[in-house]
Biotite code that builds the C-alpha atoms (Angstrom):
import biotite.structure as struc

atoms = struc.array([
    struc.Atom([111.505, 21.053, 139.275], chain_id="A", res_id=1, res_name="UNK", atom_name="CA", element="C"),
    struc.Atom([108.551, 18.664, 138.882], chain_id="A", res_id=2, res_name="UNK", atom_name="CA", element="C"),
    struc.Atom([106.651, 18.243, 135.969], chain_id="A", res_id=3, res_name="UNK", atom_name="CA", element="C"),
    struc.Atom([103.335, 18.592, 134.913], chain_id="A", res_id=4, res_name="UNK", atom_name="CA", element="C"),
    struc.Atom([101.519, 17.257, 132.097], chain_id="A", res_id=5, res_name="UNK", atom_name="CA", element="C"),
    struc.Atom([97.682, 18.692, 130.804], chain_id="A", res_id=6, res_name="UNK", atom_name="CA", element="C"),
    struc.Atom([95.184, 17.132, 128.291], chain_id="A", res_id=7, res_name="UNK", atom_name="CA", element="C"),
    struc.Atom([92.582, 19.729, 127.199], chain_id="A", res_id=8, res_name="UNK", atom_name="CA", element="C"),
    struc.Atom([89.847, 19.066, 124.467], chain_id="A", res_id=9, res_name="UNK", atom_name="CA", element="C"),
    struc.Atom([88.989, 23.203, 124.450], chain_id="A", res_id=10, res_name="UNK", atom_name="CA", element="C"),
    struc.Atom([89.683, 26.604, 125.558], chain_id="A", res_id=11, res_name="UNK", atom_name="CA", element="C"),
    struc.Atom([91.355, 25.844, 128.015], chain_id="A", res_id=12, res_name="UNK", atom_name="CA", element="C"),
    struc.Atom([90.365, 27.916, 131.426], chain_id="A", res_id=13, res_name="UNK", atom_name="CA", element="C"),
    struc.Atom([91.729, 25.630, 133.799], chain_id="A", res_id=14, res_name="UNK", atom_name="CA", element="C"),
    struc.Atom([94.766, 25.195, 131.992], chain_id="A", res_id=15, res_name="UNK", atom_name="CA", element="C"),
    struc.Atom([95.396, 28.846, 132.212], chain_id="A", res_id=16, res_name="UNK", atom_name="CA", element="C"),
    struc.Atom([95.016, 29.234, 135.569], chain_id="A", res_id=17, res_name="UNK", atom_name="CA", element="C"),
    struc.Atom([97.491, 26.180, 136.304], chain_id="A", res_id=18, res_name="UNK", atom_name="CA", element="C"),
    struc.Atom([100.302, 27.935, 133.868], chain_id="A", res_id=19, res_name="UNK", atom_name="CA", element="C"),
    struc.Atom([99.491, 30.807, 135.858], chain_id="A", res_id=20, res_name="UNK", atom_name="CA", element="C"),
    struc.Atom([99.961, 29.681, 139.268], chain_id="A", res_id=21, res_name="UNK", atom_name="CA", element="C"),
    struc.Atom([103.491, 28.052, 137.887], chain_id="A", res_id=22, res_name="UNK", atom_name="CA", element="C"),
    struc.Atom([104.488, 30.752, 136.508], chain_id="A", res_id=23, res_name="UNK", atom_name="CA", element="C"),
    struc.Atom([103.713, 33.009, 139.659], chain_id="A", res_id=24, res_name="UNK", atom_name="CA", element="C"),
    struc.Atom([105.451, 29.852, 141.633], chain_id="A", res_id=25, res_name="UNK", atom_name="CA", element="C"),
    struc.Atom([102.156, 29.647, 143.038], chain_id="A", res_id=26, res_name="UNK", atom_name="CA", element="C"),
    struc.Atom([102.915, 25.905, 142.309], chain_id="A", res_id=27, res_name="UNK", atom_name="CA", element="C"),
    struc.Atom([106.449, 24.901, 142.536], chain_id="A", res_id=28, res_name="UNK", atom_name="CA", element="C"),
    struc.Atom([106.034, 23.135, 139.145], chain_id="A", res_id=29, res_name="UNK", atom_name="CA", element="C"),
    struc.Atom([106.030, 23.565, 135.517], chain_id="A", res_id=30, res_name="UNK", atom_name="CA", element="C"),
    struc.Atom([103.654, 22.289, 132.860], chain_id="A", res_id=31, res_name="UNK", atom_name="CA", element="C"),
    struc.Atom([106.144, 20.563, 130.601], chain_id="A", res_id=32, res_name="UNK", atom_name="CA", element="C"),
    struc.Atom([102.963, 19.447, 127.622], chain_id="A", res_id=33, res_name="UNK", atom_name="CA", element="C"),
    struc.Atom([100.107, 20.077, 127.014], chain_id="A", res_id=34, res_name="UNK", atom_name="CA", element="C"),
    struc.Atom([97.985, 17.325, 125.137], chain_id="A", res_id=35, res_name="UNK", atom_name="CA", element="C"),
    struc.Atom([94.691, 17.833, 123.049], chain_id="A", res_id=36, res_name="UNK", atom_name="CA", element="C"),
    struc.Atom([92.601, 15.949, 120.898], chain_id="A", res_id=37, res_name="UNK", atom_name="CA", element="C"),
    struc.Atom([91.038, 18.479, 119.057], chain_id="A", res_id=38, res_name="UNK", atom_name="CA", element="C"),
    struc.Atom([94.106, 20.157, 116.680], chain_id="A", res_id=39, res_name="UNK", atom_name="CA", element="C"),
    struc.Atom([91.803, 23.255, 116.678], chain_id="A", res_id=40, res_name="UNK", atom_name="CA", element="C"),
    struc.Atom([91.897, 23.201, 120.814], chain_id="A", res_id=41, res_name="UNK", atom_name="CA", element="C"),
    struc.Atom([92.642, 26.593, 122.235], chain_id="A", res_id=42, res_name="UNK", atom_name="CA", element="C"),
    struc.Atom([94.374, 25.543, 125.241], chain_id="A", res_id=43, res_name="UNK", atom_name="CA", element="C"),
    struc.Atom([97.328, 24.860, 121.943], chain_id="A", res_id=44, res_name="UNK", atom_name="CA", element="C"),
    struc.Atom([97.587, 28.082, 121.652], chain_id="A", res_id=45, res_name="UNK", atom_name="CA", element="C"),
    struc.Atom([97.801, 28.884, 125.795], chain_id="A", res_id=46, res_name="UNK", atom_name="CA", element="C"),
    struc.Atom([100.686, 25.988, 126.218], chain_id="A", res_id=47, res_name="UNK", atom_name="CA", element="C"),
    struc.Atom([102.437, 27.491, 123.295], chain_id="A", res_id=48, res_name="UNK", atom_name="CA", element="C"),
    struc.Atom([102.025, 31.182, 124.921], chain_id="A", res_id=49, res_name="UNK", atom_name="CA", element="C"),
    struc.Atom([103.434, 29.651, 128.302], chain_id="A", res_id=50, res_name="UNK", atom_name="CA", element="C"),
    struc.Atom([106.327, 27.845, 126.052], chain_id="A", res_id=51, res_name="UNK", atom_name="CA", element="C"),
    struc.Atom([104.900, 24.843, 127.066], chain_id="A", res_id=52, res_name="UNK", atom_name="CA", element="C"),
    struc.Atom([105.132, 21.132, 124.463], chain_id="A", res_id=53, res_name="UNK", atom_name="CA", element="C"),
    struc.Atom([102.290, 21.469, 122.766], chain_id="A", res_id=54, res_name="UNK", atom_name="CA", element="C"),
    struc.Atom([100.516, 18.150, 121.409], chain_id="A", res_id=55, res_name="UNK", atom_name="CA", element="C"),
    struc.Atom([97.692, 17.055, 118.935], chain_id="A", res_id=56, res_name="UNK", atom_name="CA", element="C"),
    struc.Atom([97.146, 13.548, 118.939], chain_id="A", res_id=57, res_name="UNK", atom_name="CA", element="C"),
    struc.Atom([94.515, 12.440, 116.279], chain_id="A", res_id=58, res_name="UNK", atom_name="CA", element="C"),
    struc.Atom([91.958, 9.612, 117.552], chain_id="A", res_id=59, res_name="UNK", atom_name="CA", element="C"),
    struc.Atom([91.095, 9.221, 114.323], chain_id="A", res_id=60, res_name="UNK", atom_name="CA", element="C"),
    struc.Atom([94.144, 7.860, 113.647], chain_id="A", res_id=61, res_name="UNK", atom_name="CA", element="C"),
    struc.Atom([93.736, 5.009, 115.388], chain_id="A", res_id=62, res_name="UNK", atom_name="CA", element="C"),
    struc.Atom([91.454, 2.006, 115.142], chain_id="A", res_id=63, res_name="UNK", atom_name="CA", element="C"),
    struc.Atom([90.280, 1.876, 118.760], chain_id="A", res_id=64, res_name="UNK", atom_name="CA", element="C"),
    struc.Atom([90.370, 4.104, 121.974], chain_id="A", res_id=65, res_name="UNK", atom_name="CA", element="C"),
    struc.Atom([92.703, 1.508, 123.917], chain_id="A", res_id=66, res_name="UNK", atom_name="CA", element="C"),
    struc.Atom([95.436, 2.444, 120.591], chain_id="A", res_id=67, res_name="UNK", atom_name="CA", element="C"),
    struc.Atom([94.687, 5.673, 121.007], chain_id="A", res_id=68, res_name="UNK", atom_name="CA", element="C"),
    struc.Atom([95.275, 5.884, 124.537], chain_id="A", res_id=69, res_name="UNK", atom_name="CA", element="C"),
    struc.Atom([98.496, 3.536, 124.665], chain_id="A", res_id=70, res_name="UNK", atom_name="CA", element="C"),
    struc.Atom([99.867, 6.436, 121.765], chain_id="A", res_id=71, res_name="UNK", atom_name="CA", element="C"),
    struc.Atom([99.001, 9.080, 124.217], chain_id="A", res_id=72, res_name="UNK", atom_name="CA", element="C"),
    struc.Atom([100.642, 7.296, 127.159], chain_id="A", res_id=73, res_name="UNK", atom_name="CA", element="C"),
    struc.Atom([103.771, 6.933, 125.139], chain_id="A", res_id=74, res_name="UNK", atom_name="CA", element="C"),
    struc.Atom([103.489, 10.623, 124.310], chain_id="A", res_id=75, res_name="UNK", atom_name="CA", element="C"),
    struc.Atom([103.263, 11.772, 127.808], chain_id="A", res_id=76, res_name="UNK", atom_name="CA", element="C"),
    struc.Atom([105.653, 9.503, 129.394], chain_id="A", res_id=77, res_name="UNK", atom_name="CA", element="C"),
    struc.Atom([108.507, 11.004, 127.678], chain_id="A", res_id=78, res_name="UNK", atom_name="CA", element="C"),
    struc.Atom([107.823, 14.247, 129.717], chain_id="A", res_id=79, res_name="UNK", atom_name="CA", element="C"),
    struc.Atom([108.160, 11.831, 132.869], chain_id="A", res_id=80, res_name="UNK", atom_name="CA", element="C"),
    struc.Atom([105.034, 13.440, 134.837], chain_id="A", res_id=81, res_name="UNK", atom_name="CA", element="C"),
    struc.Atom([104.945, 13.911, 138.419], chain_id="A", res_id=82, res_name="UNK", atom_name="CA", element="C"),
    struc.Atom([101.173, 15.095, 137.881], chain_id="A", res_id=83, res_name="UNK", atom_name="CA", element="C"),
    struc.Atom([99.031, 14.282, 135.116], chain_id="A", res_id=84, res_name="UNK", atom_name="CA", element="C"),
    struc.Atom([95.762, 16.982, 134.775], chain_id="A", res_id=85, res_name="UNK", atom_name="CA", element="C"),
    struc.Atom([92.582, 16.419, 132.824], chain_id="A", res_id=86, res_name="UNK", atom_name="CA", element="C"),
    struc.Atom([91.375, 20.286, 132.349], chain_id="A", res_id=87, res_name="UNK", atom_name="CA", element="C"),
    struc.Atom([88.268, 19.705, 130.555], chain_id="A", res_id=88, res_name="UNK", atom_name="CA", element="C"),
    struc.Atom([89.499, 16.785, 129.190], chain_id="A", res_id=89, res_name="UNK", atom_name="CA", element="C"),
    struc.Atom([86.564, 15.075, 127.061], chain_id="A", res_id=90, res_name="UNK", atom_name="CA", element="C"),
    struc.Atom([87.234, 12.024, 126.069], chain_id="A", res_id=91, res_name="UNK", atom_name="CA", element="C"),
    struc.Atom([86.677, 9.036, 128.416], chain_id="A", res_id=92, res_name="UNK", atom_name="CA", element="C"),
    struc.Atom([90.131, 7.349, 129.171], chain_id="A", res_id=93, res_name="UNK", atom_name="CA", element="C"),
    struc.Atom([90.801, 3.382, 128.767], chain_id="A", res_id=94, res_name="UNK", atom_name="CA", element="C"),
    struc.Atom([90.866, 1.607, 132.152], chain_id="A", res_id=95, res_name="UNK", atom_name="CA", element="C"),
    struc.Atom([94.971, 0.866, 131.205], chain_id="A", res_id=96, res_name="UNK", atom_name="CA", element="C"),
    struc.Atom([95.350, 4.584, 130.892], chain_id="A", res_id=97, res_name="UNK", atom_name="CA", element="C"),
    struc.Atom([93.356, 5.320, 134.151], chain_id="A", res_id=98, res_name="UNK", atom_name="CA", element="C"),
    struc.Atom([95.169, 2.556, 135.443], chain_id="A", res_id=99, res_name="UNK", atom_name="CA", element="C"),
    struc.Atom([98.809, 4.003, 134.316], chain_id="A", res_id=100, res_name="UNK", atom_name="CA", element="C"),
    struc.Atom([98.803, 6.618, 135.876], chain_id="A", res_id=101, res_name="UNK", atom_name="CA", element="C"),
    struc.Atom([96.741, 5.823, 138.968], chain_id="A", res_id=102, res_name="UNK", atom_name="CA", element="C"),
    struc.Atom([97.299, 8.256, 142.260], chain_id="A", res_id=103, res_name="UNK", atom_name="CA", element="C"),
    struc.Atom([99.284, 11.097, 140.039], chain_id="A", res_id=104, res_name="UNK", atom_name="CA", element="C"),
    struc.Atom([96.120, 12.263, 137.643], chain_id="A", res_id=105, res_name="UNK", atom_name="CA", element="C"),
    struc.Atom([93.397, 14.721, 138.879], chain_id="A", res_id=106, res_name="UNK", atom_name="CA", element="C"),
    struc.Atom([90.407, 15.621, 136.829], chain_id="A", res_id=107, res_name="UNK", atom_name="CA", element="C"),
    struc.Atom([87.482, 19.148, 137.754], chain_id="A", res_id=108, res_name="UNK", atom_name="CA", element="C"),
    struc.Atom([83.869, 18.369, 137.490], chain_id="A", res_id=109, res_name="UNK", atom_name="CA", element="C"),
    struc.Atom([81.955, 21.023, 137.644], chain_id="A", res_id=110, res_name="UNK", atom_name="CA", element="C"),
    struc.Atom([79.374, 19.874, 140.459], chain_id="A", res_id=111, res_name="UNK", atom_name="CA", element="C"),
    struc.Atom([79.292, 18.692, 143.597], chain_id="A", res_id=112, res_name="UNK", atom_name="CA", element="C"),
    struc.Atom([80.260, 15.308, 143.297], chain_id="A", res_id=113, res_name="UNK", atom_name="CA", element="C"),
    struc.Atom([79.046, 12.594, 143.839], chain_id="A", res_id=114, res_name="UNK", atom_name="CA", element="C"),
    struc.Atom([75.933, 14.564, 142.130], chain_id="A", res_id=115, res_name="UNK", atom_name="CA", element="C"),
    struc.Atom([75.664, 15.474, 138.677], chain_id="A", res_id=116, res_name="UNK", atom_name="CA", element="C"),
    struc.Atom([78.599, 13.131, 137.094], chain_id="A", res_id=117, res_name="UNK", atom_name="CA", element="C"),
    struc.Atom([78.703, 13.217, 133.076], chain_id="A", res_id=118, res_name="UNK", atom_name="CA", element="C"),
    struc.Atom([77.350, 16.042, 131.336], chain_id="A", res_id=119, res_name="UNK", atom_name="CA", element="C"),
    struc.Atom([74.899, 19.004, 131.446], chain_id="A", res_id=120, res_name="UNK", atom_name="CA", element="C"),
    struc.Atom([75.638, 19.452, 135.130], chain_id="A", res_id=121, res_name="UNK", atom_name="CA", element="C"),
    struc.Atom([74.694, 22.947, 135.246], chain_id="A", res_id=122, res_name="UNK", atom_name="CA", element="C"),
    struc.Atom([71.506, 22.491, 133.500], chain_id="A", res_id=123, res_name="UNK", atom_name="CA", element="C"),
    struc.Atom([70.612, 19.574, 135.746], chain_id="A", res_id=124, res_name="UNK", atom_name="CA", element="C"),
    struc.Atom([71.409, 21.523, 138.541], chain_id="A", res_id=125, res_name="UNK", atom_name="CA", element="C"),
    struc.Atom([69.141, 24.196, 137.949], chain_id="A", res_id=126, res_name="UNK", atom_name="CA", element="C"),
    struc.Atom([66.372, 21.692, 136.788], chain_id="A", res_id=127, res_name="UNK", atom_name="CA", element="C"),
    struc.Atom([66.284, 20.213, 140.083], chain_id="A", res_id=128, res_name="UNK", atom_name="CA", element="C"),
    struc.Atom([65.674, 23.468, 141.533], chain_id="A", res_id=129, res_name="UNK", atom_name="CA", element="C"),
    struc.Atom([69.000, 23.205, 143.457], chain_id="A", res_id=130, res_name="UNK", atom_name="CA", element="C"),
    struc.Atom([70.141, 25.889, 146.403], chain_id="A", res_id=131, res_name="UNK", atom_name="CA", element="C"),
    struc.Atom([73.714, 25.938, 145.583], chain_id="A", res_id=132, res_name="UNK", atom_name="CA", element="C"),
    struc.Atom([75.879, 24.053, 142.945], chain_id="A", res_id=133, res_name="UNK", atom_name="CA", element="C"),
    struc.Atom([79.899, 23.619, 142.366], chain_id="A", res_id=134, res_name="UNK", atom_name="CA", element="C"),
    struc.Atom([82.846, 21.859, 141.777], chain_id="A", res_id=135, res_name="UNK", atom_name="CA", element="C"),
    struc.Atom([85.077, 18.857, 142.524], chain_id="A", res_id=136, res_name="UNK", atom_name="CA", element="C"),
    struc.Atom([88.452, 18.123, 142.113], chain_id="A", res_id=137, res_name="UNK", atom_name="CA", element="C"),
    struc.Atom([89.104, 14.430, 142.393], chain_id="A", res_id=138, res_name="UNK", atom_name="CA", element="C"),
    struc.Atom([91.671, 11.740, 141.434], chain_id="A", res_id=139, res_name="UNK", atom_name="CA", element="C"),
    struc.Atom([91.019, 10.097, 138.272], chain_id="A", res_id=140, res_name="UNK", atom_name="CA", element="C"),
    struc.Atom([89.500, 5.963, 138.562], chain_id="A", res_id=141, res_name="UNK", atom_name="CA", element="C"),
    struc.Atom([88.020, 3.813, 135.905], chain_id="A", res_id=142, res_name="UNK", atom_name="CA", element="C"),
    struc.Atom([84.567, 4.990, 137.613], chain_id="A", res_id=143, res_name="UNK", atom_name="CA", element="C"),
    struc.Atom([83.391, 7.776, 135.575], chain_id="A", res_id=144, res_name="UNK", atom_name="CA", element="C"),
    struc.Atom([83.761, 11.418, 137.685], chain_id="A", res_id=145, res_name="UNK", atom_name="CA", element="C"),
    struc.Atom([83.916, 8.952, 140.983], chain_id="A", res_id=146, res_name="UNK", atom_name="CA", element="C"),
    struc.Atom([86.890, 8.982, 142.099], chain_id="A", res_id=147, res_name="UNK", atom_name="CA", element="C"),
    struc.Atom([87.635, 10.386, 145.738], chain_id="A", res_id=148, res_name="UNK", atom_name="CA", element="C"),
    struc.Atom([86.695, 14.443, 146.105], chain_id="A", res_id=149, res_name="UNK", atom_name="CA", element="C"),
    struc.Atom([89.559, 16.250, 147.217], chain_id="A", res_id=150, res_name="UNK", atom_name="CA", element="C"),
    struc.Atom([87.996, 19.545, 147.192], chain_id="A", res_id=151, res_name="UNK", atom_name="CA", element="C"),
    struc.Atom([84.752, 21.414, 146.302], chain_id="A", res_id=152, res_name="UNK", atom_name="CA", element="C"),
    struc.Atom([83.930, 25.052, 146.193], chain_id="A", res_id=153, res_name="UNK", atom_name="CA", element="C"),
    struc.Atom([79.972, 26.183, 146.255], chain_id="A", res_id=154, res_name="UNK", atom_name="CA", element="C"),
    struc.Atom([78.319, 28.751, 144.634], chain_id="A", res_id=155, res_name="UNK", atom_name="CA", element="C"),
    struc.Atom([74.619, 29.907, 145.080], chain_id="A", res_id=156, res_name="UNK", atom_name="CA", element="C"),
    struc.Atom([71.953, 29.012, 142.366], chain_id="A", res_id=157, res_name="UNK", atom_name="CA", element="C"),
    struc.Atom([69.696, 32.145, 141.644], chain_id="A", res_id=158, res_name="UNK", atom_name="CA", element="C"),
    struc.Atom([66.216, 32.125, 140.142], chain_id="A", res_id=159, res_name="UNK", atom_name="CA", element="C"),
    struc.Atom([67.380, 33.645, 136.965], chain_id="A", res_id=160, res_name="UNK", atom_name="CA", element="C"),
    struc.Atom([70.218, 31.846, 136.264], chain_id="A", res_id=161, res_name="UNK", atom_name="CA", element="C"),
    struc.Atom([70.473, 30.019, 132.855], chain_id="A", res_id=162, res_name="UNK", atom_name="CA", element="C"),
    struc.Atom([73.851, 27.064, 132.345], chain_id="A", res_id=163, res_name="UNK", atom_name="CA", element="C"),
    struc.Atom([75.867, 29.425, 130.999], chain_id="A", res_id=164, res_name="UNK", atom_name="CA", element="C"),
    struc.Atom([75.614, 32.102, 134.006], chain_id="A", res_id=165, res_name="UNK", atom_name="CA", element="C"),
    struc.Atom([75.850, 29.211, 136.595], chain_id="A", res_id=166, res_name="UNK", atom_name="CA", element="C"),
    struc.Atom([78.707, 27.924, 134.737], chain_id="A", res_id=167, res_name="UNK", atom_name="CA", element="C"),
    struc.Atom([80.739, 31.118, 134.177], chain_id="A", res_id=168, res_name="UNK", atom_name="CA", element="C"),
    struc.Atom([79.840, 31.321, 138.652], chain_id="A", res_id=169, res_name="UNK", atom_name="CA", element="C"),
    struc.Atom([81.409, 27.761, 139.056], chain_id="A", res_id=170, res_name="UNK", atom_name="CA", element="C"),
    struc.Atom([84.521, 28.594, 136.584], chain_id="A", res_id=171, res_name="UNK", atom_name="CA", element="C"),
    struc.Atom([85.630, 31.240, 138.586], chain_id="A", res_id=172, res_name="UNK", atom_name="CA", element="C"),
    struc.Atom([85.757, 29.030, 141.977], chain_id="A", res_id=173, res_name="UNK", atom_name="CA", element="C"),
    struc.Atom([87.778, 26.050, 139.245], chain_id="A", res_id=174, res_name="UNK", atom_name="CA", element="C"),
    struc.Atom([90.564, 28.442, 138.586], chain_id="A", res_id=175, res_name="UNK", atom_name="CA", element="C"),
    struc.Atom([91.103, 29.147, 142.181], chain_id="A", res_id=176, res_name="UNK", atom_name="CA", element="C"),
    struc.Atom([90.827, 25.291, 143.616], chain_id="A", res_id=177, res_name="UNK", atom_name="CA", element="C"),
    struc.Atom([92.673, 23.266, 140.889], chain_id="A", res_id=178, res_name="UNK", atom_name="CA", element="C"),
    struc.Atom([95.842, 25.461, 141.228], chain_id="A", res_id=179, res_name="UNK", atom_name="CA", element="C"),
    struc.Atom([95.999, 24.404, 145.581], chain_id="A", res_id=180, res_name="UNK", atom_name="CA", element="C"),
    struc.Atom([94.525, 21.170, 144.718], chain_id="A", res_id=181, res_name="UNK", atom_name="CA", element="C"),
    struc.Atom([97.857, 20.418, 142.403], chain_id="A", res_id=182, res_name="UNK", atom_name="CA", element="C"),
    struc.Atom([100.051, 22.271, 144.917], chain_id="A", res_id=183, res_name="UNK", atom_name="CA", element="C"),
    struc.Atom([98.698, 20.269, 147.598], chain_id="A", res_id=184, res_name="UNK", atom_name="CA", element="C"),
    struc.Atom([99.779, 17.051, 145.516], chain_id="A", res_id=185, res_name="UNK", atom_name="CA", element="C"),
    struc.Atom([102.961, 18.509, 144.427], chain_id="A", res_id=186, res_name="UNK", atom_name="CA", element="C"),
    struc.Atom([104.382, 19.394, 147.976], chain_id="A", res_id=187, res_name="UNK", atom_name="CA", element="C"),
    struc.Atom([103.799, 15.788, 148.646], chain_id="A", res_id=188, res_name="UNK", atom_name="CA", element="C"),
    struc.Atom([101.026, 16.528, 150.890], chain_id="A", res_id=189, res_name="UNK", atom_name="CA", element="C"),
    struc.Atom([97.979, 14.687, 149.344], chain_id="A", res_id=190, res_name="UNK", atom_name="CA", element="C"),
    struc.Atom([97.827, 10.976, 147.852], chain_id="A", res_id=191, res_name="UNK", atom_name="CA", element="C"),
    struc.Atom([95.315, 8.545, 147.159], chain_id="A", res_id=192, res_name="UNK", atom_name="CA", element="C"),
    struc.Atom([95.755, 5.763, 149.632], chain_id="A", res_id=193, res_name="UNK", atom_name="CA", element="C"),
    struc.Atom([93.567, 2.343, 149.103], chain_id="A", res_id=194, res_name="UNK", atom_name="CA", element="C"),
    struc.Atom([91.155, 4.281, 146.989], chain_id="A", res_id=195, res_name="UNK", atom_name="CA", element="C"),
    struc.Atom([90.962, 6.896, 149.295], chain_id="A", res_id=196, res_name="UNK", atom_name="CA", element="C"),
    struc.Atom([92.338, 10.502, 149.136], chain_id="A", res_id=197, res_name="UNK", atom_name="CA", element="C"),
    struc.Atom([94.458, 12.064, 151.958], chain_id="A", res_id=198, res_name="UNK", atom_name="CA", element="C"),
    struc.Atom([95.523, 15.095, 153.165], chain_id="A", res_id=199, res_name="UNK", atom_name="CA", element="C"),
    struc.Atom([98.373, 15.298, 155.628], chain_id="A", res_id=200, res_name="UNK", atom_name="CA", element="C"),
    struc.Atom([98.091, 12.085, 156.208], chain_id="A", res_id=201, res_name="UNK", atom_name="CA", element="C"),
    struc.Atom([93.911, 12.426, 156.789], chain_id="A", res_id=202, res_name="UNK", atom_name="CA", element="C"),
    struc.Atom([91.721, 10.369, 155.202], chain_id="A", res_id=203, res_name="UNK", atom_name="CA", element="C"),
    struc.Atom([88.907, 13.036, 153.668], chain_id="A", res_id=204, res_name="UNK", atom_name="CA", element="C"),
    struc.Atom([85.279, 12.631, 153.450], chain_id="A", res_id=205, res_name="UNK", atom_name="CA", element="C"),
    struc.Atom([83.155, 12.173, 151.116], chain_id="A", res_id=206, res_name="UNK", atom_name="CA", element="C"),
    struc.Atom([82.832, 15.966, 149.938], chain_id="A", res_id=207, res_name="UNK", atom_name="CA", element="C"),
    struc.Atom([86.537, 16.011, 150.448], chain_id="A", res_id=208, res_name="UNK", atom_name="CA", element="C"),
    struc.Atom([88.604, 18.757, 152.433], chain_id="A", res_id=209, res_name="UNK", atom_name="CA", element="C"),
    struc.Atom([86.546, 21.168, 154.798], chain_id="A", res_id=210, res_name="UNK", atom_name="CA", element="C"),
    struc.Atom([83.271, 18.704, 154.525], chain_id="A", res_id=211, res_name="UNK", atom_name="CA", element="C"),
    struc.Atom([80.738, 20.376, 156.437], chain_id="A", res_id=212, res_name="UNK", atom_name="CA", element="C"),
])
């Protein structure tokens, strides 16, 4: 059985939905940790549920992020990861950390990368009067939300929507693409190949599988 290792900083969604699909061998994996750090994080409380490690690491605790980050590697490597997954994961990693665990960590951004990376992406989306918004599984570089899409999933933008109605849209489409995303890379089918993902051997596009 491979393993899987998760950093959260909050609720959790995403994380959910990947215990979920392991538990209904949805991905023929199982989250062996979960890593946080926020000690008040409820994701916790979902790896604990699942019977899953559960982790707080403090940064406070440490006198720099690259500390910090070397503690967490240390952490996690005693699981031995097959796949490492950021799921809403909000602290920005070292480039040794990125570096680590290059080809084996995936993040979700929710929008349609390579638009909207950092923050506020569902405000900005509706500020620029956008048609449709989303979100984009990638594999994790030192380039912040640009590494190469794997997979996106659309949703329409509506005149009345505020963030937090576009967002709760998006989520839903997150908890159903992260979970074949991870089986995709656990089956051995995808990989990240000279900076560039493939799928069954494919190079993908920009936009990632089923680019229109």
């Amino acid at each position: 059985m491979k393993n899987i290792v998760v950093l959260v900083s909050g609720s959790g969604s995403n994380l959910q939905a990947i215990l979920d699909a392991c538990e209904n061998k949805v991905i023929d994996a199982s989250v062996a940790a979960v890593f946080s750090n926020k000690s008040d994080a409820f994701g916790l409380e979902r790896a604990k549920s699942a019977n899953a490690a559960a982790h707080f690491v403090d940064p406070k605790a440490f006198e720099s992020r690259e500390h910090f980050d070397q503690e967490l590697m240390n952490q996690i490597d005693r699981y031995q990861p097959d796949l490492v997954i950021l799921a809403g994961y909000m602290r920005i990693l070292s480039a040794d950390f990125v570096r680590h665990y290059q080809g084996k960590m995936l993040n979700i951004h929710p929008s349609l990368l390579p638009k909207y990376p950092g923050l506020h992406t569902h405000q900005r989306a509706i500020d620029a009067k956008d048609s449709e918004h989303g979100t984009s599984v990638h594999f994790v570089t030192e380039e912040l939300d640009g590494g190469p899409v794997i997979l996106q999933a659309k949703v329409p933008v509506f005149e009345d929507d505020d963030p937090q109605s576009l967002a709760s849209r998006v989520l839903v489409q997150e908890h159903q693409i992260y979970p074949l995303v991870s089986q995709w890379f656990i089956e051995g089918r995808l990989n990240m190949i000279d900076g560039k993902a493939v799928l069954d051997g494919k190079e993908l596009g920009a936009h990632g599988y089923a680019e229109e």
